[in-house]
C-alpha positions in Angstrom: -155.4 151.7 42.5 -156.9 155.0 42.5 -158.4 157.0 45.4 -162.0 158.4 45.6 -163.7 160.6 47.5 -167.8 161.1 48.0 -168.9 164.0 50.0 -172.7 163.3 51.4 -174.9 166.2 52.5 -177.8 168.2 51.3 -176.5 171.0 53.6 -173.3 171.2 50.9 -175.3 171.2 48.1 -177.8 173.7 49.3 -174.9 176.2 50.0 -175.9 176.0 53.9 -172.2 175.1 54.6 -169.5 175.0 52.4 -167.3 171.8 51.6 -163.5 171.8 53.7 -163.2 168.1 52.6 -162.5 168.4 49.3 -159.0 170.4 50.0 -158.2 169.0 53.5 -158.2 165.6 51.8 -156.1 166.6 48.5 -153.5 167.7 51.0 -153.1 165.0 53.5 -152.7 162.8 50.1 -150.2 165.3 48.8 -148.4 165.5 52.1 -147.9 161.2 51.3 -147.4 161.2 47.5 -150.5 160.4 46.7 -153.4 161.8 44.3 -156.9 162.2 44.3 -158.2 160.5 41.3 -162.3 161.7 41.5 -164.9 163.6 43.7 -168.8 162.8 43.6 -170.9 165.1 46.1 -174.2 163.6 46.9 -177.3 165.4 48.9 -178.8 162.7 51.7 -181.4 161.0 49.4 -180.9 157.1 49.6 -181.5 155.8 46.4 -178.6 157.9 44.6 -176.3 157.2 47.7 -177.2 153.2 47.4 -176.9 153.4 43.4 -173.5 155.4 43.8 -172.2 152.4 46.7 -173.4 150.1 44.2 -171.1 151.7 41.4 -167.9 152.1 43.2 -168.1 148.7 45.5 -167.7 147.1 42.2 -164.6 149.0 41.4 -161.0 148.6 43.0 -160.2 152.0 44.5 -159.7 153.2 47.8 -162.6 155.4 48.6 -163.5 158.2 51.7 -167.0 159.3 52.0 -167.6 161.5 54.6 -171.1 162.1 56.1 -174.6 160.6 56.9 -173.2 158.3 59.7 -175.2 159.4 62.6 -178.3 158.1 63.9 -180.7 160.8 63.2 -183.4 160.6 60.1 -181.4 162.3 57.7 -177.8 159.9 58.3 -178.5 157.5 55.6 -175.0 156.3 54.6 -174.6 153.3 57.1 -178.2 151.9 55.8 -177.3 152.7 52.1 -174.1 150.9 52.1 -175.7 147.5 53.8 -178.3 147.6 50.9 -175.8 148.2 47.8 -173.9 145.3 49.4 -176.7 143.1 50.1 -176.2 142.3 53.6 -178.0 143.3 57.1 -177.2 146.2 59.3 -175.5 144.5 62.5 -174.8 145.9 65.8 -170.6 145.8 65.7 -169.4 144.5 68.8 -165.8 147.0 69.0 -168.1 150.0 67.9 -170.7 148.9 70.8 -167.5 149.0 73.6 -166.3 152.3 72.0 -170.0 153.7 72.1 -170.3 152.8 75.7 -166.9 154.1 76.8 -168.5 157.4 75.2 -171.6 157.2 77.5 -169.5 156.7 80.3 -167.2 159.5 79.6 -169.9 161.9 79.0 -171.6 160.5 82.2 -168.7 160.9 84.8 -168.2 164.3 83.5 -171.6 164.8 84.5 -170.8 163.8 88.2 -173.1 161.0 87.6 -172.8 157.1 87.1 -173.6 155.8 83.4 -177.2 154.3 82.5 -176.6 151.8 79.5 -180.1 151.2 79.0 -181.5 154.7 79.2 -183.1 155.4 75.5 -180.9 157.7 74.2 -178.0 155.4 75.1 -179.4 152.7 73.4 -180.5 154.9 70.7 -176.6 156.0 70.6 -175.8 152.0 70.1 -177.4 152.7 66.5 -174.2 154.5 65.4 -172.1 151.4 65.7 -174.6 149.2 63.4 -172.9 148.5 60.5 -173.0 146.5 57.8 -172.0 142.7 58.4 -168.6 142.0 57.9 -167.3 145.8 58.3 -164.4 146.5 60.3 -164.2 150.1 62.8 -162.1 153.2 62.2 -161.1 154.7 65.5 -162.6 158.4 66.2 -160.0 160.1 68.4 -162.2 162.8 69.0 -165.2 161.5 70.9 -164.5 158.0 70.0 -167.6 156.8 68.3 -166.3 154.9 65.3 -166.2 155.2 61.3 -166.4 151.9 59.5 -165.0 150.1 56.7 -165.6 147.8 53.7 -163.0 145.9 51.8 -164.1 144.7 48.5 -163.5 141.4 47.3 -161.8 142.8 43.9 -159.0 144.7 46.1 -160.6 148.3 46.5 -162.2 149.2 50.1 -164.2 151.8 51.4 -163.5 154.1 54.3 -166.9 155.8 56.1 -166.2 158.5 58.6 -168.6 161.3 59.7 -169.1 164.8 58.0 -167.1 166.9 61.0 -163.5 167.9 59.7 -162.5 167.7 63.5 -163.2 163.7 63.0 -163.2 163.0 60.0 -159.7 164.0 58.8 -158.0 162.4 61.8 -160.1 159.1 61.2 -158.8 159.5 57.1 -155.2 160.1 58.1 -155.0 157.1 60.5 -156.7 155.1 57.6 -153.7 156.3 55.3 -151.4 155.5 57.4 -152.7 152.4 59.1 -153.4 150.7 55.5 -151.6 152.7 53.1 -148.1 153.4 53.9 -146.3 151.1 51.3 -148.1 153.4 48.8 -146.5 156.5 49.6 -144.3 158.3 47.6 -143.8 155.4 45.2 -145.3 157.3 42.7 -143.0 160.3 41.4 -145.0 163.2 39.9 -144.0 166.6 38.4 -145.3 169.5 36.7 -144.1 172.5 35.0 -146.1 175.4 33.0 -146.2 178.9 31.7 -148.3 181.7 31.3 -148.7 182.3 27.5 -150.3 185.8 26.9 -152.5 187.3 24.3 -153.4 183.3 22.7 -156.4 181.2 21.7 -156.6 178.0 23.1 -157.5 176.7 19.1 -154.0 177.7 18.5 -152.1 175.5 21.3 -154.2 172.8 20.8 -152.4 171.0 18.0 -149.3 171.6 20.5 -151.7 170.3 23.4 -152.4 167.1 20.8 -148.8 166.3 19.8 -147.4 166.5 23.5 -150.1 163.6 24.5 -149.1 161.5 21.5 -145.2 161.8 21.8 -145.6 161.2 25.6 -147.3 158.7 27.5 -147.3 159.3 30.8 -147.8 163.2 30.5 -151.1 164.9 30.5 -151.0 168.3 29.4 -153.5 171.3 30.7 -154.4 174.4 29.9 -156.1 176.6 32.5 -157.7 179.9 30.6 -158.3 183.4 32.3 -159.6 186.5 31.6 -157.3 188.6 33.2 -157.6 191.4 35.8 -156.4 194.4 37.0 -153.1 193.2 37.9 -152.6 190.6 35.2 -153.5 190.3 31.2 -155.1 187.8 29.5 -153.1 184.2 29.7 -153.2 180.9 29.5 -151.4 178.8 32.2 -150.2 176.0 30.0 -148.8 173.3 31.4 -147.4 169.1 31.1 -147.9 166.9 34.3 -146.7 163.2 35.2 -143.5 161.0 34.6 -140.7 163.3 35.9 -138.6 162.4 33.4 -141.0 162.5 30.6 -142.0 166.0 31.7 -139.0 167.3 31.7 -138.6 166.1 27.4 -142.3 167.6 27.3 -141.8 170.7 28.4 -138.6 171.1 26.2 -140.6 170.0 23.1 -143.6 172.9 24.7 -141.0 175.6 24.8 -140.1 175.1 21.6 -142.9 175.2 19.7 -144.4 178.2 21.4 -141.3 180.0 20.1 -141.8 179.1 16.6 -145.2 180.1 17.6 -143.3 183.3 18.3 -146.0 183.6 21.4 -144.9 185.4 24.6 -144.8 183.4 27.4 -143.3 183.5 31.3 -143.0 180.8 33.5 -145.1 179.7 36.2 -144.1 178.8 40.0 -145.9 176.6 40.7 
C-alpha cells in the first residue's frame, strides 16, 4: 500500500506562496517508517481535480490532499471529490456539531450569545458538506473538520485544509489513528558516495548490473556541477532491503575501484 500526496492551489503554482507540505509530510512519515511514494500538485480548476479523484479513488493507496476545503468560490475539492465518486454532497451531521461549537466559541469570545441562523453561520455549515458516506477528521486548531473516503479496493483518502497549522496535526492524527500497525514494519537503508571527475555513461552499466543482481535495491545517482567549495561529483548511491544494500554497496565499491575512480563516502 503506498502513500500519496496531492497539493491543491493555484496560489502554489503561481509562486504566490511556496509549498511547506511537501517536506512537513515526508517527515512525519519518516518519523513512523514510512515513505512517500508520489506527489501531484494541482491549481483549483475542477475538471483536473475531479479527473485526478477519479484516478487515484480507483487505486489502493493512502492518499493526503491538502487544500480547496473551504466554502469560498475558489475551494473546489469537497464538490470535486462527490462528483469523481458519484454521489451527492451531504450536510455531515459530526462536522455540523463541530461547526457549531466553532460559532459558539467564536461567539462567547465576542461577549455575545451565538446566532445559528445568521447567514454567515449557515454559510459556515457549507464546510461540513461532504460527500455521502465520508467520515470527519478532527481539526484541533479551530475545530472545523477534514474528511475522509475509504475506497472499496482498500486505499482511502484523507482531505484536510491548505493551512500547515491544521493540516499537519489533522495528517498526524490520521497516521496514527489508522496507520499504526504500519509503522516501522518496513526496514529501509541507504548508503552512497561521492565519485569525482565521472560521466554518468560510465556508472551506468554499474547502475544496470546492481538493479539486476538485486531486487529490492534501487540505485541513484544524483549529478552536480560543483562549486566553490566542492568539485564536480556524482553522489552515487543503493537504497532498500537493508541487508541487500549492504551486498550492493560491496559489489558498488568494488567496481568503482577497478574503475580506478576516486570516490569518498557520503553521510547521509
Amino acid at each position: 500500500m503506498a502513500i500519496g500526496l496531492i497539493i491543491i492551489g493555484d496560489e502554489i503554482l503561481s509562486g504566490k506562496r511556496t509549498d511547506k507540505h511537501f517536506p512537513k509530510v515526508v517527515e512525519l512519515l519518516a518519523a513512523r517508517g514510512l515513505q512517500l511514494s508520489w506527489a501531484e500538485y494541482l491549481g483549483d480548476d475542477r475538471a483536473r481535480i475531479t479527473a485526478t479523484l477519479q484516478r487515484t479513488f480507483s487505486g489502493d493507496d493512502i492518499v493526503f490532499s491538502c487544500g480547496g476545503i473551504g466554502a469560498t468560490p475558489d475551494d473546489h475539492t469537497r464538490q470535486c471529490a462527490a462528483a469523481a465518486l458519484n454521489v451527492p454532497l451531504v450536510l455531515h451531521p459530526q462536522a455540523k456539531l463541530k461547526i457549531e461549537e466553532r460559532i459558539a466559541d467564536v461567539a462567547r469570545e465576542a461577549g455575545r450569545e451565538p446566532e445559528y441562523d445568521v447567514p454567515e453561520n449557515l454559510h459556515r455549515l457549507k464546510m461540513g458538506e461532504f460527500p455521502q458516506g465520508a467520515e470527519i477528521i478532527p481539526n484541533p486548531y479551530n475545530k472545523i473538520p477534514g474528511f475522509s473516503v475509504r475506497n472499496g479496493n482498500g486505499g482511502a483518502h484523507y482531505f484536510v485544509p491548505g493551512f500547515p497549522v491544521m493540516a499537519w496535526p489533522m495528517i498526524e492524527w490520521v497516521l496514527d489513528t489508522h496507520y499504526s500497525h504500519l509503522f516501522g514494519k518496513t526496514a529501509w537503508s541507504e548508503k552512497s558516495v561521492l565519485v569525482y571527475e565521472q560521466a554518468e555513461s560510465t556508472l551506468t552499466p554499474l547502475m544496470e548490473r546492481l538493479e539486476s543482481n538485486f531486487a529490492s535495491v534501487k540505485v541513484f545517482s544524483l549529478p552536480s556541477v560543483g562549486d566553490a567549495a566542492t568539485r564536480r561529483h556524482i553522489e552515487l548511491g543503493v537504497k532498500g532491503d537493508p541487508v541487500q544494500v549492504d551486498a550492493a554497496f560491496g559489489e558498488m565499491l568494488a567496481a568503482l575501484d577497478a574503475l580506478h575512480a576516486e570516490y569518498q563516502m557520503h553521510v547521509q
